[in-house]
C-alpha positions as a printed Julia matrix, in Angstrom:
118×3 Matrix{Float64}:
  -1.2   68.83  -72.59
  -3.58  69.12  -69.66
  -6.61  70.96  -70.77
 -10.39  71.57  -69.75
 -12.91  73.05  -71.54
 -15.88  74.39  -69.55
 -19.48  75.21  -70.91
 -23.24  75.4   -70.22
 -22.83  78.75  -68.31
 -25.3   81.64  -69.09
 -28.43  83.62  -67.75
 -30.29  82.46  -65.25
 -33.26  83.67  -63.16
 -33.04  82.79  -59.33
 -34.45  80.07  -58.18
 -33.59  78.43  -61.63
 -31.4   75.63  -62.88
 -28.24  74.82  -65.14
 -25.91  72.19  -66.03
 -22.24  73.0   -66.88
 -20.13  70.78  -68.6
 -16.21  70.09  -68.7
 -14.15  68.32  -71.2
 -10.98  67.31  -69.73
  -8.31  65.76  -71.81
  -4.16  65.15  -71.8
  -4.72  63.2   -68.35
  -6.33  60.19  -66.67
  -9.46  61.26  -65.43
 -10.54  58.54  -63.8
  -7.54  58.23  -61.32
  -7.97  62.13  -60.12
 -10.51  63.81  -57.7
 -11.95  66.34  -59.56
 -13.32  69.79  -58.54
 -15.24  72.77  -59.61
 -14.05  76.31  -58.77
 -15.87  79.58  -59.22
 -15.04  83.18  -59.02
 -16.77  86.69  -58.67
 -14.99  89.97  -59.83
 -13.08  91.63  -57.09
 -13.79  87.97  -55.01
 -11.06  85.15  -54.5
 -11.49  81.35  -56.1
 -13.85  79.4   -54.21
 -13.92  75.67  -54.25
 -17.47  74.86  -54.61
 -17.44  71.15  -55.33
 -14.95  67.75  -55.14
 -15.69  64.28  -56.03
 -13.46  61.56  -55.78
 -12.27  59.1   -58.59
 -13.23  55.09  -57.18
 -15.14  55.7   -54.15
 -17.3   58.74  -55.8
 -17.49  60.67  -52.44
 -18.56  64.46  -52.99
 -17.78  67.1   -50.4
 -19.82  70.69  -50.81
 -18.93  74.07  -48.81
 -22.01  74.98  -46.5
 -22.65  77.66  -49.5
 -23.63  75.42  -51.87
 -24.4   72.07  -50.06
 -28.0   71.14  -50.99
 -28.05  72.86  -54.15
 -25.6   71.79  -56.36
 -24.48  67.69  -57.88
 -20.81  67.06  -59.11
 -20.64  63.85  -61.45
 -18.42  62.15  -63.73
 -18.41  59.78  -66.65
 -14.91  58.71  -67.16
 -15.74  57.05  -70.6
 -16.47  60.33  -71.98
 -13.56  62.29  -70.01
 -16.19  64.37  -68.96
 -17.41  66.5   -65.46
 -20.84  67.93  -64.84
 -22.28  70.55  -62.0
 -25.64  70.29  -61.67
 -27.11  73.16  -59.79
 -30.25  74.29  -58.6
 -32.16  77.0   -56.54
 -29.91  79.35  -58.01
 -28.87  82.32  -56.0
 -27.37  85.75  -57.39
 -24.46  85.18  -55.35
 -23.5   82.14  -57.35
 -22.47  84.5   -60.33
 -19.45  83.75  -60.96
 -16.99  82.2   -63.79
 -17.03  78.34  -63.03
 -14.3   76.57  -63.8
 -13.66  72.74  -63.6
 -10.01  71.28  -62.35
  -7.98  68.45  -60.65
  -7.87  67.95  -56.82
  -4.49  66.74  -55.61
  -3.19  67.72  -51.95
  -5.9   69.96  -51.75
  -4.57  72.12  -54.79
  -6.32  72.66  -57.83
  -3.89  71.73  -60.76
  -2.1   74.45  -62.64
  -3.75  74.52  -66.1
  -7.3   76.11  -66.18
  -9.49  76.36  -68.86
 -11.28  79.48  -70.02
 -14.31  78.71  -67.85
 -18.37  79.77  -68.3
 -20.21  82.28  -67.04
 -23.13  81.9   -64.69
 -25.25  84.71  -64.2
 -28.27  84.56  -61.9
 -30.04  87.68  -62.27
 -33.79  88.82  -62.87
């Protein structure tokens, strides 16, 4: 029932910009904190963003802080990651998810690919 659908991944030269997109649907978004996770090949899942459903509070790891903007718009069941300054160690596959005792929930979605490469 629980499903996300990630996209707005591709190439990107450093120091560039991109804006990825996630669908969520078969739950109520705006009662959740959501999340984006990314991961490299032979790397483990790294939380890279969380924002909170009323109060809106975002928390970044020291990685990313700076650089990259979770948002939400609950009327459209929707979660964006805005990043910037792009680095070639953010290639990764990003994928969005819930946030619930500091576990990501246990459907994922196929997630996008970010490449930062020249």
């Amino acid at each position: 029932q629980v499903q996300f659908v990630e996209s707005g991944g591709g190439l990107v030269r450093p120091g560039g910009s991109l804006r990825l997109s996630c669908a969520a649907s078969g739950f109520p978004l705006n009662t959740y904190t959501m999340a984006w996770y990314r991961q490299a090949p032979g790397k483990e899942r790294e939380l890279v963003a969380t924002l909170t459903a009323f109060s809106r509070i975002t928390e970044y790891p020291a990685s990313v802080k700076g650089r990259f903007t979770i948002s939400r718009d609950n009327d459209k069941n929707m979660v964006y990651l805005q990043m910037s300054s792009l680095k070639p160690e953010d290639t990764a596959v990003y994928y969005c998810n819930t946030f619930r005792g500091g576990r990501p929930g246990d459907t994922w979605g196929q997630g996008t690919l970010v490449t930062v490469s020249s």
